[in-house]
C-alpha positions as CSV (number, residue, x, y, z in Angstrom):
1,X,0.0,0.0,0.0
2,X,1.5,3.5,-1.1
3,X,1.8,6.3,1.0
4,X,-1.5,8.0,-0.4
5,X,-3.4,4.7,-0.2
6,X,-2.8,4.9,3.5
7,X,-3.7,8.4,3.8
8,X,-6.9,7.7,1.9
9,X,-7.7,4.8,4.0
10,X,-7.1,6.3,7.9
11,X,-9.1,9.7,6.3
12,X,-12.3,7.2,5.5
13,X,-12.1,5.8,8.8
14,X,-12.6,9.1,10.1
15,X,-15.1,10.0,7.7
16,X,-13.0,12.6,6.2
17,X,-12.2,13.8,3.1
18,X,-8.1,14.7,2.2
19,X,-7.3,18.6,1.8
20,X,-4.8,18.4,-1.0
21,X,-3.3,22.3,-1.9
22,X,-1.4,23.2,-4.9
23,X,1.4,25.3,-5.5
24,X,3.6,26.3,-8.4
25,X,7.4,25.2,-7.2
26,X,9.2,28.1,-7.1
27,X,7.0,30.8,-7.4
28,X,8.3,33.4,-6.2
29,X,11.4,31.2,-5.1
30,X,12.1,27.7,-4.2
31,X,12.9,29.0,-0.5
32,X,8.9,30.4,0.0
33,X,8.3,27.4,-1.6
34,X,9.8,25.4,1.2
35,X,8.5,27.4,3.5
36,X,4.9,27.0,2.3
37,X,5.0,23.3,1.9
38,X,5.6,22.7,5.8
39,X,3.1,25.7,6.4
40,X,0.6,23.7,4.5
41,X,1.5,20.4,6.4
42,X,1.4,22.3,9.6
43,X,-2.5,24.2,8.9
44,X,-3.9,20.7,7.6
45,X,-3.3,19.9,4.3
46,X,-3.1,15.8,4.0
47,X,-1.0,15.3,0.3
48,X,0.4,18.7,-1.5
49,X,0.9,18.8,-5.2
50,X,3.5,20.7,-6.6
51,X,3.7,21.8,-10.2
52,X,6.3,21.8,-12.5
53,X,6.9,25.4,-14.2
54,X,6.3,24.4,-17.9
55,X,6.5,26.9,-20.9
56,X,3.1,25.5,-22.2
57,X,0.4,24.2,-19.4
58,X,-2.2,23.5,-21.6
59,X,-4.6,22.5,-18.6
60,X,-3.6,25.5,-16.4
61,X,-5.6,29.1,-16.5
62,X,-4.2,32.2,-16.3
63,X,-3.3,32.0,-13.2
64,X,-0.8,29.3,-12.8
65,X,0.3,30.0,-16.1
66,X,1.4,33.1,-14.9
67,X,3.0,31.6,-12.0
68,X,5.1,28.8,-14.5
69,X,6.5,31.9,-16.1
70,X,7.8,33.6,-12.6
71,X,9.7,30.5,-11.7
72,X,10.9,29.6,-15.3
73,X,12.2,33.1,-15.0
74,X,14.2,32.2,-12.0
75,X,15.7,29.4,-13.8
76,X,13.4,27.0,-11.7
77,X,13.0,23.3,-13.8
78,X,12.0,19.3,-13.1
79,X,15.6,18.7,-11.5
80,X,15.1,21.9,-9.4
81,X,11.9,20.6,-8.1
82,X,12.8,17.0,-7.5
83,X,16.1,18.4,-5.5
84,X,13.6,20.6,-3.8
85,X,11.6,17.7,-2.6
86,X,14.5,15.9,-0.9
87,X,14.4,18.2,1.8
88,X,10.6,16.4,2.9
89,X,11.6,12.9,2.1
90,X,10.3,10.6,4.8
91,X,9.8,14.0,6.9
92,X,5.8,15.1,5.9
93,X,3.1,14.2,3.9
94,X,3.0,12.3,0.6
95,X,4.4,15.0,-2.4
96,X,2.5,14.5,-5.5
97,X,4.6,16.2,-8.9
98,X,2.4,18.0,-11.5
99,X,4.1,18.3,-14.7
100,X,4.0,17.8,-18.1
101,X,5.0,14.4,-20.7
102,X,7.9,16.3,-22.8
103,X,10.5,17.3,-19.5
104,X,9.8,13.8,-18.2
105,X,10.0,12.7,-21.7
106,X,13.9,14.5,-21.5
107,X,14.6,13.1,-18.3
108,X,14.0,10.0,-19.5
109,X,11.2,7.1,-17.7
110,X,13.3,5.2,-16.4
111,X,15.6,8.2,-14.6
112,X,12.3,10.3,-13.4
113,X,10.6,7.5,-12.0
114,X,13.7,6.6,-10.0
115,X,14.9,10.1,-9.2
116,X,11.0,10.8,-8.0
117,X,11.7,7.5,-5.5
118,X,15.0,8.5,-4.6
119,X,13.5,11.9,-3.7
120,X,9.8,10.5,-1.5
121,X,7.5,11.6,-4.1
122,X,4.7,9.7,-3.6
123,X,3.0,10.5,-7.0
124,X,2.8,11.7,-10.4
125,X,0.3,13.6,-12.5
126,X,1.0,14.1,-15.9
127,X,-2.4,15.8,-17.6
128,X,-1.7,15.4,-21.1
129,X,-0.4,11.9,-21.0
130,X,-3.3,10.0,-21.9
131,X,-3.3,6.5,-20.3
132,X,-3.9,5.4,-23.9
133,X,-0.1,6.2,-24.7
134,X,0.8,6.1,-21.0
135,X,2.2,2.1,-20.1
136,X,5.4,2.4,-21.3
137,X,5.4,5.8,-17.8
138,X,3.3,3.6,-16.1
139,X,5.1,1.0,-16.1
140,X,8.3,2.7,-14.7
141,X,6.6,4.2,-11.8
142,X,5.2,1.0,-10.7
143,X,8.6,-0.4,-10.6
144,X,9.7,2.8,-8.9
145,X,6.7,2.4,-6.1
146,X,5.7,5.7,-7.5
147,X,1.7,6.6,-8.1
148,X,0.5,7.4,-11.4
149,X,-2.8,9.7,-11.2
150,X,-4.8,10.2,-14.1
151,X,-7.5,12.6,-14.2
152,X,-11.1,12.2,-15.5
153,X,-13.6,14.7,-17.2
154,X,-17.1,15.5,-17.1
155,X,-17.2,14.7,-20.4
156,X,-15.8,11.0,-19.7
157,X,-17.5,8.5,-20.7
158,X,-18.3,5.3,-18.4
159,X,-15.8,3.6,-20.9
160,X,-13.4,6.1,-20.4
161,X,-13.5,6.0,-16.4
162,X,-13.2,2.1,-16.5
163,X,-9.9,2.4,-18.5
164,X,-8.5,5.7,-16.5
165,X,-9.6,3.5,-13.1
166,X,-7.5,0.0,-14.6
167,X,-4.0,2.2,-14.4
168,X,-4.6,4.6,-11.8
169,X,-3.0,4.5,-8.9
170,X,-3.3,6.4,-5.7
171,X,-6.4,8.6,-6.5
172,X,-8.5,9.7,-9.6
173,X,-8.3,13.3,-10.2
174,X,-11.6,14.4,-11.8
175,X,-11.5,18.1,-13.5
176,X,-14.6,19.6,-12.3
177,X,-15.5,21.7,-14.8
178,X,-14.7,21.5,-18.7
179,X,-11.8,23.7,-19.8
180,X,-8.4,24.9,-17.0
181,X,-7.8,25.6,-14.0
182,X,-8.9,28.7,-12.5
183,X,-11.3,30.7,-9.4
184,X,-15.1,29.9,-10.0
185,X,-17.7,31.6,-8.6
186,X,-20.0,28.5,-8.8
187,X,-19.4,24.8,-8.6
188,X,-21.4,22.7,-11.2
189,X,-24.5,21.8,-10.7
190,X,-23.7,18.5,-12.2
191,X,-20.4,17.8,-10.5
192,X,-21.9,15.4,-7.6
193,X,-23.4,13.2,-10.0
194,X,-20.2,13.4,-12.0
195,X,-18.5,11.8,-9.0
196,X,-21.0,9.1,-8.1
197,X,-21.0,7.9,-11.4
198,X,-17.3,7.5,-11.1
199,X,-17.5,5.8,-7.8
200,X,-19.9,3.6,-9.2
201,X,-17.6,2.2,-11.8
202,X,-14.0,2.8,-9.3
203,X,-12.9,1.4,-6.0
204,X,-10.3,4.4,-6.2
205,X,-10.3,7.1,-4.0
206,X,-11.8,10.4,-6.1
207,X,-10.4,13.9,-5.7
208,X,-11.6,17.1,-7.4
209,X,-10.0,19.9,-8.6
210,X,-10.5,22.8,-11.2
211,X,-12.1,25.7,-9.8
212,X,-12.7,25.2,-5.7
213,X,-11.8,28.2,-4.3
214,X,-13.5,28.6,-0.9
215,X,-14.1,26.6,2.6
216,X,-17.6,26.9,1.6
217,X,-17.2,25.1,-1.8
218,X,-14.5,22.7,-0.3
219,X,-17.1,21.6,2.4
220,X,-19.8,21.0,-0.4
221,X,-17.2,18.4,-2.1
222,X,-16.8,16.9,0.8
223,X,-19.4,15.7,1.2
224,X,-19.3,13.3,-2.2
225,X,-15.9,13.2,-2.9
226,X,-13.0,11.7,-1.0
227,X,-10.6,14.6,-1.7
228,X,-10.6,18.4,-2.6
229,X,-7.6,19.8,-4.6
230,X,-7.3,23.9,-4.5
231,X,-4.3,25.4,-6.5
232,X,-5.3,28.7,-8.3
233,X,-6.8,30.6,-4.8
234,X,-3.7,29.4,-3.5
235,X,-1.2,30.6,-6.3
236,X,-3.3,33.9,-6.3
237,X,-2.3,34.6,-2.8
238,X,1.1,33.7,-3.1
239,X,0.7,36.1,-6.5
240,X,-0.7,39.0,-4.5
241,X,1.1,38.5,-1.2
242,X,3.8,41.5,-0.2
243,X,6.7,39.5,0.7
244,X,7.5,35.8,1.6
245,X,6.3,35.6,5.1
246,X,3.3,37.4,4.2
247,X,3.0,34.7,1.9
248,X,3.5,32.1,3.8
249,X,1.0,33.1,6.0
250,X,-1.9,34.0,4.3
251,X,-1.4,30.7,2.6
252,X,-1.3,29.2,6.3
253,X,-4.2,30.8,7.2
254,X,-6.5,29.8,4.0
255,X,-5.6,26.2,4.4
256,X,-6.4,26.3,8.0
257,X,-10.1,27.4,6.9
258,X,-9.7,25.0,3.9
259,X,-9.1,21.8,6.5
260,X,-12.1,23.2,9.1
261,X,-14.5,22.7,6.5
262,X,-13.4,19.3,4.3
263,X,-12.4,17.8,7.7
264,X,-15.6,17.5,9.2
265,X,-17.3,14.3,9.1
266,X,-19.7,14.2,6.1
267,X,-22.5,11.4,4.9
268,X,-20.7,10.5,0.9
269,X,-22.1,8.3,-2.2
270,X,-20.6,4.7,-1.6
271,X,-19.5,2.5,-4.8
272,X,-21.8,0.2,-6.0
């Protein structure tokens, strides 16, 4: 059992559902970065993803893309962030990487999914690796005891979440709303039945991401999905804060309010 299984597993027997926060690594610096992830551990946060600076997110908004070019600027790349995440290795929660196919591509399989074991990530999302084209990844990280998390649509079809669900590992990380990441105002309408439908077909643990913003919005996912990923309120703080312990703690502070409200116990849709 990985290291995200078990957090899934002791968070159900408390009826909970895992706070996972995002941040772009090294925006404004690797240091705040640092400094924010054992913030985030320390206000309640039960996995952290951090994302890769890439010249071309093609899932991320504004936003983040904004926040890729502050730390590309700064020279910040893959190796950067998996040197980065020595520092937490077998010290906090599991570290998930977001990046994109072509700098692990460069880095070569075999070489990131043993640098990514070598350095305690627990977990890898890759958004435009389809798990179509993805075995010859997959089958690295397995080897290297590393999660591979695919994400799912509202769009997904029932085939589509059976085939995501066979290679997955860790959780499935369903986009809430069709298009990037980014603030909404509103959560869908249609999101809750998007997420019992999946847990109808999967045994896997479901997270959602793409647009929660607020404690109020992460206690309504909590109460259908198993976990609640929030990255562009996050990377808009650390955008608007006035210097890196202001940062830090505003960030501190939002997750605290994040963890109040997806931590308490709440009634969910069980798999068939």
């Amino acid at each position: 059992m990985s290291r995200i299984d078990q957090t899934f597993k002791r968070l159900k027997q408390k009826s909970r559902s895992a706070l996972i926060p995002f941040a772009v690594a090294g925006d404004p610096d690797l240091a705040a970065t640092e400094a924010l992830v054992w913030q985030m551990v320390q206000a309640g946060a039960d996995i952290i993803e951090l994302g890769v600076p890439y010249s071309d997110p093609l899932a991320d908004g504004p936003t983040i893309q904004a926040a890729s070019q502050r730390a590309l600027s700064r020279g910040v790349n893959l190796k950067a962030v998996l040197n980065l995440a020595k520092n937490f290795k077998g010290k906090t929660i599991p570290l998930v990487i977001m990046t994109y196919f072509n700098p692990v591509y460069h880095y070569g399989l075999k070489a990131f999914a043993a640098e990514c074991r070598e350095c305690g990530i627990a977990g890898v999302i890759i958004p435009d690796l389809p798990p179509e084209e993805g075995e010859p990844w997959i089958e690295e990280a397995r080897k290297a005891g590393v999660d591979t998390i695919f994400l799912t649509a509202p769009t997904s079809s029932s085939e589509r979440i059976r085939r995501v669900s066979k290679v997955c590992r860790g959780y499935i990380y369903h986009v809430a709303v069709t298009g990037v990441t980014g603030v909404r105002e509103k959560l869908s309408a249609d999101l809750e039945p998007a997420v019992r439908r999946i847990r109808e077909i999967s045994k896997k643990p479901v997270a959602v991401g793409f647009g929660i913003s607020t404690p109020e919005q992460a206690k309504e996912v909590s109460r259908f999905a198993d976990g609640i990923i929030v990255g562009s309120a996050i990377v808009k703080i650390m955008e608007g804060g006035a210097g890196k312990e202001d940062i830090v703690r505003q960030v501190g502070s939002f997750i605290t309010s994040l963890a109040a409200a997806c931590h308490k116990k709440a009634v969910r849709c069980s798999a068939s």
